[in-house]
Backbone of each chain as ProteinMPNN parsed JSONL, in Angstrom:
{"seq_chain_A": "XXXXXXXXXXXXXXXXXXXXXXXXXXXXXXXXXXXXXXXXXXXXXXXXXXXXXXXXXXXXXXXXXXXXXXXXXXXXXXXXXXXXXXXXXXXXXXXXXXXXXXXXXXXXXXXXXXXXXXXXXXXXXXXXXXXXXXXXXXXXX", "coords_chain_A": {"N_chain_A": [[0.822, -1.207, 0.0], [2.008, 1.544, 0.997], [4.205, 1.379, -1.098], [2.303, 1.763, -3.34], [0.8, 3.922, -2.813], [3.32, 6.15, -3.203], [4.106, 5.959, -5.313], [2.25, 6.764, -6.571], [2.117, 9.481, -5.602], [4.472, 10.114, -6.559], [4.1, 10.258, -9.424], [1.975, 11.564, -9.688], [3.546, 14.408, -8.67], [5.829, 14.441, -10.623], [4.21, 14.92, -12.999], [2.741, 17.062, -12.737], [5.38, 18.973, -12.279], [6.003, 19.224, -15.028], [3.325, 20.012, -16.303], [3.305, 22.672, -14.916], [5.501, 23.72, -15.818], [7.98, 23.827, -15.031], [10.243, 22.217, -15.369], [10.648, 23.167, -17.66], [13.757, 24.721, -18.677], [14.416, 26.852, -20.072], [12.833, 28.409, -18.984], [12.927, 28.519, -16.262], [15.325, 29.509, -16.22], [14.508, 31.921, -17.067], [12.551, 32.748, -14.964], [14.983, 33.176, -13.086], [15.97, 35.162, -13.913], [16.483, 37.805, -12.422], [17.338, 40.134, -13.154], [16.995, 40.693, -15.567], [15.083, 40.191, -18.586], [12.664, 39.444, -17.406], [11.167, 36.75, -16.155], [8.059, 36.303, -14.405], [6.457, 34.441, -14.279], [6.657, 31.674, -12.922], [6.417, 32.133, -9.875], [3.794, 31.673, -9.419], [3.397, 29.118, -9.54], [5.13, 28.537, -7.389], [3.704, 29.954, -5.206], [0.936, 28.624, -5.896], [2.282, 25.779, -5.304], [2.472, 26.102, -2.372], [0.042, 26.969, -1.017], [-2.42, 24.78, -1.123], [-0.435, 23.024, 0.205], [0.077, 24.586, 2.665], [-2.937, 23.958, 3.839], [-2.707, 21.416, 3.898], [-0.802, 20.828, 6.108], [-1.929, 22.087, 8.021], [-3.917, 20.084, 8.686], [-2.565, 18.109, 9.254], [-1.931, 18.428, 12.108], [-4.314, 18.02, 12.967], [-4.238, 15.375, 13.259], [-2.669, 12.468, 14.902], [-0.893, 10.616, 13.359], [-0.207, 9.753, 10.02], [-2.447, 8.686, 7.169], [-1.068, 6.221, 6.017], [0.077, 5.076, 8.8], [2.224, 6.019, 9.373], [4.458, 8.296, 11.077], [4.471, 12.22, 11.327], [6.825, 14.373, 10.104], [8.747, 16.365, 12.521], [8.473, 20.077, 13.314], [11.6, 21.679, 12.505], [13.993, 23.321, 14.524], [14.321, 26.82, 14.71], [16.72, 28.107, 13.125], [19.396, 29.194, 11.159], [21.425, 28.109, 9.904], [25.158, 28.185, 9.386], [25.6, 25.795, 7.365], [23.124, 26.131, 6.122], [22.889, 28.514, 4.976], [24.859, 28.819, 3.064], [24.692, 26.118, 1.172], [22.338, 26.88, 0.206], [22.815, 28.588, -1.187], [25.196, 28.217, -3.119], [23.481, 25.815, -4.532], [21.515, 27.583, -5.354], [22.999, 29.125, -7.109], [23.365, 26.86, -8.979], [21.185, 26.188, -10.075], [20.589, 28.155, -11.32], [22.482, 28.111, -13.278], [22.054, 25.626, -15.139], [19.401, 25.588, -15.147], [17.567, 23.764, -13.855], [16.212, 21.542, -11.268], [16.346, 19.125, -8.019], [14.053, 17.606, -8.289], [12.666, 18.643, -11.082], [15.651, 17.682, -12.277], [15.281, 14.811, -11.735], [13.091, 14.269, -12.878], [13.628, 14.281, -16.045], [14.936, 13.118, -17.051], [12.808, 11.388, -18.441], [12.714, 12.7, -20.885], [15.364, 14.468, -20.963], [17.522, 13.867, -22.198], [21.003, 13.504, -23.352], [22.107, 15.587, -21.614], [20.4, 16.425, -19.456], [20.831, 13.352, -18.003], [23.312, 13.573, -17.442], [23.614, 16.095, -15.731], [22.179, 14.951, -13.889], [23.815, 12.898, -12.98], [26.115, 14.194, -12.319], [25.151, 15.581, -10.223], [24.164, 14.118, -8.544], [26.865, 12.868, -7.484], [27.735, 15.392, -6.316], [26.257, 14.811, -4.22], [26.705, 12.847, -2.74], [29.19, 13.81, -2.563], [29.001, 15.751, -1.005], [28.392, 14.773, 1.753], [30.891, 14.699, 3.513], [32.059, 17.128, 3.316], [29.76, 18.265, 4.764], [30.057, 17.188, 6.933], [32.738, 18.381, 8.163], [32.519, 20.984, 8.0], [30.183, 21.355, 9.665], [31.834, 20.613, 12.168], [33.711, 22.666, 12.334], [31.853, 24.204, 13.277]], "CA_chain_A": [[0.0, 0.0, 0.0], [3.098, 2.597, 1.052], [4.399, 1.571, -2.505], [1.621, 2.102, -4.389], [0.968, 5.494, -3.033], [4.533, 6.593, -2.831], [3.592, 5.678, -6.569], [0.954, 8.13, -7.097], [2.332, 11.178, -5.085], [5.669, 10.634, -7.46], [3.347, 10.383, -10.926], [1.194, 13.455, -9.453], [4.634, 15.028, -8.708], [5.63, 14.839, -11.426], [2.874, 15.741, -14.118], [2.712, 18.592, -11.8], [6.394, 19.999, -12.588], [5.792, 19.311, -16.341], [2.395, 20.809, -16.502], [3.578, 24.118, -14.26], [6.512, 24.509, -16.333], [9.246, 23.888, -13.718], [10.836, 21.289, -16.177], [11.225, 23.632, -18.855], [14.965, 25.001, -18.24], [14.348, 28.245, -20.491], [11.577, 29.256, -18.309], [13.382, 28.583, -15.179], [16.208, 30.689, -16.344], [13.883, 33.52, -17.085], [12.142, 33.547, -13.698], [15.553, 33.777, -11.87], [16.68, 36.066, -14.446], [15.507, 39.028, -12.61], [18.289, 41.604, -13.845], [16.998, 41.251, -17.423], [14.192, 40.13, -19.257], [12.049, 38.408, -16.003], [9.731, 36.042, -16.621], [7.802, 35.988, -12.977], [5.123, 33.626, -14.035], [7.379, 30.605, -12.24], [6.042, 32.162, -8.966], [2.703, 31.164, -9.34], [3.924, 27.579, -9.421], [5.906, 27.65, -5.756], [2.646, 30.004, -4.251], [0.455, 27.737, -5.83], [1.917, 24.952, -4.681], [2.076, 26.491, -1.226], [-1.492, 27.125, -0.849], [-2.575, 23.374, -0.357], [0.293, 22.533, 1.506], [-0.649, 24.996, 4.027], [-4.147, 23.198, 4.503], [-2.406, 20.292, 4.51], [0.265, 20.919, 7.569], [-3.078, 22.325, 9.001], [-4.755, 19.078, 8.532], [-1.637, 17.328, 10.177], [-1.833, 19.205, 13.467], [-5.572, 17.345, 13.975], [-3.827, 14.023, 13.256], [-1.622, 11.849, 15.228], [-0.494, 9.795, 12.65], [-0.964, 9.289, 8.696], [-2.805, 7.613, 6.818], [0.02, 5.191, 6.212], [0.423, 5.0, 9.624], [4.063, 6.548, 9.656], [4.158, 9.893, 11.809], [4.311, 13.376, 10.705], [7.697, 15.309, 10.309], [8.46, 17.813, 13.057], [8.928, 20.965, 12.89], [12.598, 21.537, 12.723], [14.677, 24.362, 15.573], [14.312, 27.842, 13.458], [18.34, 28.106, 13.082], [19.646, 29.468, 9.81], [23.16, 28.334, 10.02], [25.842, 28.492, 7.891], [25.2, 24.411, 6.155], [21.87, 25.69, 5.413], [22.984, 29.528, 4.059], [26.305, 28.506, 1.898], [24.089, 24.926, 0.417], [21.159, 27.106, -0.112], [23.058, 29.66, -2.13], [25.154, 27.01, -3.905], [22.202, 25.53, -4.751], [20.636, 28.678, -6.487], [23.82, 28.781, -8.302], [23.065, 25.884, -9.8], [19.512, 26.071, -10.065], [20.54, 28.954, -12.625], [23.296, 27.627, -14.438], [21.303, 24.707, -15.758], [17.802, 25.467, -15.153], [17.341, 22.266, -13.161], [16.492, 21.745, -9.866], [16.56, 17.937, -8.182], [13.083, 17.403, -9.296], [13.152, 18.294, -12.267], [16.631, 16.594, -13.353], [15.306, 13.404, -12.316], [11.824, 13.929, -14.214], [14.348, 14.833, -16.871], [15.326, 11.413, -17.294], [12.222, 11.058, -19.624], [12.619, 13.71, -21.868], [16.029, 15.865, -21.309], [18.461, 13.269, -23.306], [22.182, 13.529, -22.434], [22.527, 16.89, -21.046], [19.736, 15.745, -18.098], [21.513, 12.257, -17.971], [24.967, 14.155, -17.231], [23.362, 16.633, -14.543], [22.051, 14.009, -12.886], [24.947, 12.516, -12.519], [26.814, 15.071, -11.896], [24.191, 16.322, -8.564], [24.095, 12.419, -7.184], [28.01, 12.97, -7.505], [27.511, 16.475, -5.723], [25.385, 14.614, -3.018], [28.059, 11.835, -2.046], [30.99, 15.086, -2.073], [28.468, 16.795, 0.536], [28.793, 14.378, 3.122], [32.613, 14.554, 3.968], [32.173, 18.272, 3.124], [28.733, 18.971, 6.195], [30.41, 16.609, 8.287], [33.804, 19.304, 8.578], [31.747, 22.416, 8.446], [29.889, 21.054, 11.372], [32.774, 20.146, 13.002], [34.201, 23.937, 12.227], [31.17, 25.062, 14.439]], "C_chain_A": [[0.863, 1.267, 0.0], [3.559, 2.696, -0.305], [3.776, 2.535, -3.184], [0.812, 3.928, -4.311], [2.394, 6.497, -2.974], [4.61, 6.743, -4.811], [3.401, 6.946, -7.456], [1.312, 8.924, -7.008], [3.831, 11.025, -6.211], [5.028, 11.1, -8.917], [2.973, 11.491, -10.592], [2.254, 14.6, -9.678], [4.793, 15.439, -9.918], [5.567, 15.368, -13.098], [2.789, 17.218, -14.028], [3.854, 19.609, -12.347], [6.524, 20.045, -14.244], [5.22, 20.415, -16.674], [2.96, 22.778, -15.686], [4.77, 24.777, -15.266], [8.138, 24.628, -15.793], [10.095, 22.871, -14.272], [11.481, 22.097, -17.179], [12.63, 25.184, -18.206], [14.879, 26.527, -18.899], [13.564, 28.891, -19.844], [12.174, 29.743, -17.197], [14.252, 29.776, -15.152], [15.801, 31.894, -16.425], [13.139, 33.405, -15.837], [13.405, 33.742, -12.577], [16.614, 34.84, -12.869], [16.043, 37.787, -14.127], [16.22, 40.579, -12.48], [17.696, 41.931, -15.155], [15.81, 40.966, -17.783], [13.356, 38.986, -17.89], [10.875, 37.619, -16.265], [9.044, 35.344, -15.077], [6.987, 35.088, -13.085], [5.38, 32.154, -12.902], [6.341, 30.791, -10.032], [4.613, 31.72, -8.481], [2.756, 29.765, -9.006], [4.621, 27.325, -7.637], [4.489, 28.404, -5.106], [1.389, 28.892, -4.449], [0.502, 26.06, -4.911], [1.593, 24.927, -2.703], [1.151, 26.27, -0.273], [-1.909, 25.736, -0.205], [-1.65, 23.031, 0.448], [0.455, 22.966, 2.606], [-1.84, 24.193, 4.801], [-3.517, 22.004, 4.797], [-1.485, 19.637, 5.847], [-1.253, 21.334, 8.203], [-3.931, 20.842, 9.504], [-4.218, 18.123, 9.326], [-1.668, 17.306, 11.41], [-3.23, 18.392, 14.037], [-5.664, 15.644, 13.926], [-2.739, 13.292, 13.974], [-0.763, 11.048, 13.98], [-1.335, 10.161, 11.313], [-1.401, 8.378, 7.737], [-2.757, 6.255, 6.206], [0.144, 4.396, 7.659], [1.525, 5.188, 10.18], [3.8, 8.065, 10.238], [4.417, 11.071, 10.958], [6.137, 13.818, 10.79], [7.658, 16.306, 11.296], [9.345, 18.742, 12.74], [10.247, 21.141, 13.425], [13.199, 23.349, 13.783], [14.791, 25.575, 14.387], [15.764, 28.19, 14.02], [18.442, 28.395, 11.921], [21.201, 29.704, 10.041], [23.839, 28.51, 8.759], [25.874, 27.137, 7.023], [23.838, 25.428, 5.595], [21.924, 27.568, 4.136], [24.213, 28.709, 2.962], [25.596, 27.127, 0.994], [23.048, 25.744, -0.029], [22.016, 28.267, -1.536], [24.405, 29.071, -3.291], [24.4, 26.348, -4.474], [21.457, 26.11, -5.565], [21.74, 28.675, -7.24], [23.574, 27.696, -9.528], [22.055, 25.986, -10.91], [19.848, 26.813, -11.631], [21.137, 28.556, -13.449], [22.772, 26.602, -15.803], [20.082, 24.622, -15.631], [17.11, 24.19, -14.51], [17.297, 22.406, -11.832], [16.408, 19.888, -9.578], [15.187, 16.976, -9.054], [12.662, 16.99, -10.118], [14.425, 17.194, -12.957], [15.804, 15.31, -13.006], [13.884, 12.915, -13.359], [12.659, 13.995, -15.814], [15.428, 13.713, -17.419], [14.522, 10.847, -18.469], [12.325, 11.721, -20.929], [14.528, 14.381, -22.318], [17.318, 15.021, -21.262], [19.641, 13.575, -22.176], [22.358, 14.75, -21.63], [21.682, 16.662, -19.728], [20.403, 14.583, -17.636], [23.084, 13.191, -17.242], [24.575, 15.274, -16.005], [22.857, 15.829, -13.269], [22.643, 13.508, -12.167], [25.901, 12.958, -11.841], [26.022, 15.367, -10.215], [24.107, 14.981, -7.671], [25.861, 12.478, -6.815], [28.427, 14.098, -6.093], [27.042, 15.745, -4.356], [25.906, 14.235, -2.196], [29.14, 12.757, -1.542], [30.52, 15.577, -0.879], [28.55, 16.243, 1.868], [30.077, 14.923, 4.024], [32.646, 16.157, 4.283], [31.363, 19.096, 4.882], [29.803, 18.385, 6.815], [32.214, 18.184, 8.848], [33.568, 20.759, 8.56], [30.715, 22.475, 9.669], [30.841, 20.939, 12.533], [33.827, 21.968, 13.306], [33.367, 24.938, 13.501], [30.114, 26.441, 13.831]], "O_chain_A": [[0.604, 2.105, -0.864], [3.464, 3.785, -0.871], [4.179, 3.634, -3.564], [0.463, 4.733, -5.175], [2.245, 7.672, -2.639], [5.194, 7.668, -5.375], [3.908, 7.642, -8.336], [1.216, 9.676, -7.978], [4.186, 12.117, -6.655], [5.387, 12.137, -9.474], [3.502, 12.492, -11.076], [2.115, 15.504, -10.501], [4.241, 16.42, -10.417], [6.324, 15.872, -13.927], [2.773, 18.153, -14.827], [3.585, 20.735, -12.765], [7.192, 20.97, -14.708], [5.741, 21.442, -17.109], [2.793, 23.848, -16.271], [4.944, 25.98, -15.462], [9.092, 25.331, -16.13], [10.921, 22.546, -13.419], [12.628, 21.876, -17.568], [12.396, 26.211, -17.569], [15.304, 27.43, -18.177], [13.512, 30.099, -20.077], [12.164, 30.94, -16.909], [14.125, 30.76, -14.423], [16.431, 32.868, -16.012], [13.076, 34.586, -15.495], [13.197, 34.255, -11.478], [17.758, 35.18, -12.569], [15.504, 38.61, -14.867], [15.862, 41.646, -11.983], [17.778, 43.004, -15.754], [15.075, 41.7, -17.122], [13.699, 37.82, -17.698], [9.754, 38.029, -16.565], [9.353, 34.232, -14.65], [6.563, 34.681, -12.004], [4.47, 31.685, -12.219], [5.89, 29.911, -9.299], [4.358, 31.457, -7.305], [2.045, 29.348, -8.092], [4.593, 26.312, -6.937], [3.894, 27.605, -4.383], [0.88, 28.339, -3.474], [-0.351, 25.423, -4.294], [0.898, 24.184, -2.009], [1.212, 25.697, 0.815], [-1.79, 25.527, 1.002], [-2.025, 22.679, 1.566], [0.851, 22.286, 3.553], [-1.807, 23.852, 5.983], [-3.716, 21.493, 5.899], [-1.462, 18.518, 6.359], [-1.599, 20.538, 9.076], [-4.457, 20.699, 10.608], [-4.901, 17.365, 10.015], [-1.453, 16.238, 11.984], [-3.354, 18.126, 15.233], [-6.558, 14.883, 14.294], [-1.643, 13.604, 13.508], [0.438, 11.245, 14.161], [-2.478, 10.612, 11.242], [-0.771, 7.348, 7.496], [-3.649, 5.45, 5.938], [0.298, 3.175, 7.652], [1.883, 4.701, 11.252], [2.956, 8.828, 9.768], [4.591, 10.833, 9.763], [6.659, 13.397, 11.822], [6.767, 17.152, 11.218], [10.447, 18.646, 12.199], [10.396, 20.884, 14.62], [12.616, 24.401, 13.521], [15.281, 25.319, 13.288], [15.946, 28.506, 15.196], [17.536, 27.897, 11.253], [21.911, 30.69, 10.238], [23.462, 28.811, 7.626], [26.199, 27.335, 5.852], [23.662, 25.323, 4.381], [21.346, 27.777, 3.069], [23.817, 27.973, 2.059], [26.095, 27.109, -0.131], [22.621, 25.192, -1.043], [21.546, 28.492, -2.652], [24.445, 29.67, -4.365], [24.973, 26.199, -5.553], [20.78, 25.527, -6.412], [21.52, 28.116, -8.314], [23.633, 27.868, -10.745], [22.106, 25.899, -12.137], [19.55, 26.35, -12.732], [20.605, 28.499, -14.558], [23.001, 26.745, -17.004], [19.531, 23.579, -15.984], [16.004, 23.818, -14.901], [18.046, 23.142, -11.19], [16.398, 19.182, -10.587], [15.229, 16.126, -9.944], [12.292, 15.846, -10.38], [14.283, 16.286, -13.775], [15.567, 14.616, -13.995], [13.644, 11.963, -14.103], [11.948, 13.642, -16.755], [16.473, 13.742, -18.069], [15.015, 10.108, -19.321], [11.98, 11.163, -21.97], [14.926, 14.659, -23.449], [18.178, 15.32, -20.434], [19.581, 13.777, -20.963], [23.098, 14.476, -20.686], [22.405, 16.721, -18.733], [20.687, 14.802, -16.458], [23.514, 12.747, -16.177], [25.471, 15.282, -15.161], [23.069, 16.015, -12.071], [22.429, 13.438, -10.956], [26.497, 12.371, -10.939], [26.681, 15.267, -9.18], [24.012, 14.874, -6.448], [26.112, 12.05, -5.688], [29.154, 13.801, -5.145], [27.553, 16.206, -3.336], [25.92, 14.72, -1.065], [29.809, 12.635, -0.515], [31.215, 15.826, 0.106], [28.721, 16.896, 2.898], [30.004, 15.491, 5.114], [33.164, 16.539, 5.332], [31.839, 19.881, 5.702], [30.599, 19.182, 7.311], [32.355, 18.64, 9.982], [34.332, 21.594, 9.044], [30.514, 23.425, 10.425], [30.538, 21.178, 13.702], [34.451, 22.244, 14.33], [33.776, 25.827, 14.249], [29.534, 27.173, 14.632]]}, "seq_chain_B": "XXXXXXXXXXXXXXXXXXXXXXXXXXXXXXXXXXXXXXXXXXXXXXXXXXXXXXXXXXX", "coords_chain_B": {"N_chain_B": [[26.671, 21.939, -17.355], [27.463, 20.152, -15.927], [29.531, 21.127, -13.635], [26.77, 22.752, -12.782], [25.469, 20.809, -11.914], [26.622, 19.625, -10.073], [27.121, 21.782, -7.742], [24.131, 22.318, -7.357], [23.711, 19.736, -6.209], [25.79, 19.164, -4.243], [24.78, 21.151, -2.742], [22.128, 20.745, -2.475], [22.347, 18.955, -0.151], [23.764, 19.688, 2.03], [22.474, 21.995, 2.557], [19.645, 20.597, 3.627], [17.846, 20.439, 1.296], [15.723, 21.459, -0.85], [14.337, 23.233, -4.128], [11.385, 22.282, -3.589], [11.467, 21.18, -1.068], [12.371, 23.144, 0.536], [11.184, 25.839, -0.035], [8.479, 24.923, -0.521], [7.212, 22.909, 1.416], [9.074, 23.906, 3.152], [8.052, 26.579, 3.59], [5.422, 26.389, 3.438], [4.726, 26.027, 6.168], [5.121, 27.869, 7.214], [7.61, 28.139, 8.555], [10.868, 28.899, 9.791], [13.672, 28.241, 8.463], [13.001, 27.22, 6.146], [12.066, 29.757, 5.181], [14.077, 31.337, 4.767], [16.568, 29.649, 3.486], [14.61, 29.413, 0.919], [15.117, 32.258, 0.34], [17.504, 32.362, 0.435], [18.28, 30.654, -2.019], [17.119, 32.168, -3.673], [17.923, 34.387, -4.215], [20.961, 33.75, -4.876], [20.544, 32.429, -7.315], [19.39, 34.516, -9.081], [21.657, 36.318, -8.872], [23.521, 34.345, -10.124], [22.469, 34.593, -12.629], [22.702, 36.995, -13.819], [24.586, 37.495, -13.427], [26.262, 35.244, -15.253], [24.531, 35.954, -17.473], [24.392, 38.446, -18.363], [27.015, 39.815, -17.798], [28.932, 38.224, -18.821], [27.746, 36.252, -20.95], [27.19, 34.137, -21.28], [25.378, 31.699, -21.228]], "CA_chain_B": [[25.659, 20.846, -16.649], [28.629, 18.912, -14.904], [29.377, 21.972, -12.75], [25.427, 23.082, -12.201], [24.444, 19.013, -11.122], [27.657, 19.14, -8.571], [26.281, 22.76, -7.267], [22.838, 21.529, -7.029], [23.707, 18.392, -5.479], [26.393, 19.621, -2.558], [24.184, 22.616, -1.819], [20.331, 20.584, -1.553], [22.66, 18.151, 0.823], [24.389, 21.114, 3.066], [21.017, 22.4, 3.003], [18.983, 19.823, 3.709], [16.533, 20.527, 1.07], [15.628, 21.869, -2.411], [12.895, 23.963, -4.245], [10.431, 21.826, -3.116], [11.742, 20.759, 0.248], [12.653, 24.39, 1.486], [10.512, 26.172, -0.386], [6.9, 24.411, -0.561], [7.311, 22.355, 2.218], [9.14, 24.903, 4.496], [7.09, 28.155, 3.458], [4.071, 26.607, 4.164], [4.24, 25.274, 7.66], [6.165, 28.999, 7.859], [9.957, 27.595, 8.82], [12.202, 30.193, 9.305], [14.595, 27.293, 7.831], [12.264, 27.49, 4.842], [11.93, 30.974, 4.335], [15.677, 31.265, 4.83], [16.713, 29.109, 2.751], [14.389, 30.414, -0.347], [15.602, 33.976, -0.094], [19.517, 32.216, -0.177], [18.853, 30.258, -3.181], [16.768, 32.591, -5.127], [19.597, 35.527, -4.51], [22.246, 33.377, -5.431], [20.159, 32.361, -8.875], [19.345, 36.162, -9.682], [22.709, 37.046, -9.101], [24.452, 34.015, -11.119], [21.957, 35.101, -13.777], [22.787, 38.082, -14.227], [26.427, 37.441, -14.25], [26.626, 34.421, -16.793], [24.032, 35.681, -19.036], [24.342, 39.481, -19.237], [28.182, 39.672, -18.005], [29.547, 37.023, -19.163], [26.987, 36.132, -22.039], [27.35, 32.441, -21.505], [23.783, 31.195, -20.908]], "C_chain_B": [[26.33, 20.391, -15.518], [28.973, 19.873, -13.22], [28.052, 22.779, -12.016], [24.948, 21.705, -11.542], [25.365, 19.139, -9.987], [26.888, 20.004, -7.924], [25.072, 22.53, -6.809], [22.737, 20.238, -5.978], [24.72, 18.346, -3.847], [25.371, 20.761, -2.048], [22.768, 22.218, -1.174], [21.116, 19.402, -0.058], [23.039, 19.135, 2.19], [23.234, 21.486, 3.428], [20.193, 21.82, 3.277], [17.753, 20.163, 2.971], [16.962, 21.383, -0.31], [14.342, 22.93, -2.347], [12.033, 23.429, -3.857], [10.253, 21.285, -1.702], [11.393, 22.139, 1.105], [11.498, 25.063, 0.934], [8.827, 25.887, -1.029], [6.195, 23.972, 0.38], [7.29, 23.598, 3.47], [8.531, 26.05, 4.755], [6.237, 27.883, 4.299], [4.078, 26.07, 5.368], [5.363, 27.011, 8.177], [7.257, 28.939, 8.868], [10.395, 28.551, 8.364], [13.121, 29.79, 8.685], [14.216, 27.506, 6.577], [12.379, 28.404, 4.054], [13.18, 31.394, 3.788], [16.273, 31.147, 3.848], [16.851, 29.507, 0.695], [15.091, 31.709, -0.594], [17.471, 33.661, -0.56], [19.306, 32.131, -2.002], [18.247, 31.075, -4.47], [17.78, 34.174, -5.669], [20.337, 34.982, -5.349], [21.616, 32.911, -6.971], [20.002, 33.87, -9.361], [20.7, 36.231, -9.621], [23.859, 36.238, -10.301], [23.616, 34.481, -12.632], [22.214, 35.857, -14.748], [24.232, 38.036, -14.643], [26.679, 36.412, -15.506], [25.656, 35.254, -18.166], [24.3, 37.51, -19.615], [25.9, 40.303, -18.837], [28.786, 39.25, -18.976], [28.903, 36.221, -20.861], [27.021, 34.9, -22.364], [25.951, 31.782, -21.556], [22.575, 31.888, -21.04]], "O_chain_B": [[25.873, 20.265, -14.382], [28.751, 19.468, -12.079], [28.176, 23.338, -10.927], [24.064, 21.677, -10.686], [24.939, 18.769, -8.893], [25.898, 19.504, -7.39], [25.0, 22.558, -5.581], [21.841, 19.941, -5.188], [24.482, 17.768, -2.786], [25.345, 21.106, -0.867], [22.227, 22.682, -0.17], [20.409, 19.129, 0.912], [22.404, 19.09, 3.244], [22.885, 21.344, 4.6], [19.284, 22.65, 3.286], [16.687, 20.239, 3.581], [18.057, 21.798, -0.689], [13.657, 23.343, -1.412], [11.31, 24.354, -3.487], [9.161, 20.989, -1.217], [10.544, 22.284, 1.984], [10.526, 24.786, 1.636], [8.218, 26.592, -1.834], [5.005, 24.239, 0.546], [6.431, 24.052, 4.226], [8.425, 26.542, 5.878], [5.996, 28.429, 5.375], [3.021, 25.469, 5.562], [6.077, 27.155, 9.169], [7.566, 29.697, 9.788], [10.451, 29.054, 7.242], [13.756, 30.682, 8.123], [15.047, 27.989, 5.807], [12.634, 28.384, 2.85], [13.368, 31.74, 2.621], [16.629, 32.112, 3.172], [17.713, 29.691, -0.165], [15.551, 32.069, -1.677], [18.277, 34.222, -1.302], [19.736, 32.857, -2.898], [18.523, 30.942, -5.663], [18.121, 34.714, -6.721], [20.511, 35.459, -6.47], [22.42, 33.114, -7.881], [20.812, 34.205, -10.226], [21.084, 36.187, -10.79], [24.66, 36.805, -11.043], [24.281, 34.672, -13.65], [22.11, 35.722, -15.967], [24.835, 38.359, -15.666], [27.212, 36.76, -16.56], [25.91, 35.217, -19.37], [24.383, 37.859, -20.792], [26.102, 41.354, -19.445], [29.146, 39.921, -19.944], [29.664, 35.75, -21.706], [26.911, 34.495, -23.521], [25.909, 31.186, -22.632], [21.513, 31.337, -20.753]]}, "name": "protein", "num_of_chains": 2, "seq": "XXXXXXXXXXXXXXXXXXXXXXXXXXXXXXXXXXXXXXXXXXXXXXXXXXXXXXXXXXXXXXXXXXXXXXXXXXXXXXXXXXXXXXXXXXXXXXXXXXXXXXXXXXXXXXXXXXXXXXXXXXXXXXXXXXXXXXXXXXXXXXXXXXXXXXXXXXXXXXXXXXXXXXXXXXXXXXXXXXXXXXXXXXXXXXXXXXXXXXXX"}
């Protein structure tokens, strides 16, 4: 049963970043291109998805458990250290360079030929380097 | 690509989280981690933007 909806919410997923546009790498680049020609429509897509996922953390709060029966995520210590500024802004680097976010590249498996195939690779590559990397910037303090 | 998938891939790990992690996820349950987060990575995309494509004229 966990499968088969783990299933669904990936297919919904995403259809979802197709249909919104969050796949297409020229778009992306024009909504974080906002020195030059800006294409803001992208924002509709993260408030959109927002929106429900507000009701749905609301919806959490009158549930012990879900309807899996696996618990809820809690809310994490509001801290904005330096792993989560220097990865987050690394991260947008990226985001721009190649118009890809993780998402996308791996929906980007059906469609976005070698150049998706080779970012992919490249960001699971990225993922493995980050260990060794948090673990001594934690350790820095 | 090779250098945007590494970028992408050390920074959603460091960060524990992506556009859809930090920013869909963390907005809406309003995480200061969340909000945080978004405002890093959408700086640091505006600003490489601006430098590769109307610096630099690469992208």
């Amino acid at each position: 049963m966990r499968n088969l909806f783990a299933f669904l919410a990936g297919g919904l997923f995403g259809l979802g970043l197709m249909v919104s546009g969050m796949t297409d790498t020229n778009r992306v680049q024009g909504w974080l291109d906002v020195f030059g020609a800006w294409d803001p429509t992208l924002a509709f897509v993260l408030g959109g998805a927002i929106l429900p996922m507000m009701l749905a953390w609301a919806y959490t709060r009158t549930r012990a458990r879900a309807f899996l029966g696996t618990g809820f995520p809690g809310k994490p210590e509001p801290h904005i250290g330096r792993n989560l500024a220097v990865g987050s802004f690394l991260f947008g680097a990226g985001w721009a360079l190649a118009g890809l976010c993780p998402g996308p590249a791996i929906a980007s498996l059906s469609y976005g030929g070698l150049g998706g195939l080779v970012f992919l690779a490249a960001m699971i590559a990225g993922m493995l380097a980050a260990v060794p990397i948090k673990s001594r910037m934690t350790a820095l303090g | 690509m090779v250098a945007a998938g590494l970028l992408v891939g050390i920074g959603t790990r460091l960060a524990n989280g992506c556009t859809s992690g930090h920013g869909v996820c963390g907005i809406s349950r309003l995480s200061l981690r969340g909000i945080g987060a978004t405002v890093f990575y959408l700086l640091a995309g505006g600003l490489t933007m601006a430098l590769f494509r109307h610096v630099l004229g690469v992208i």
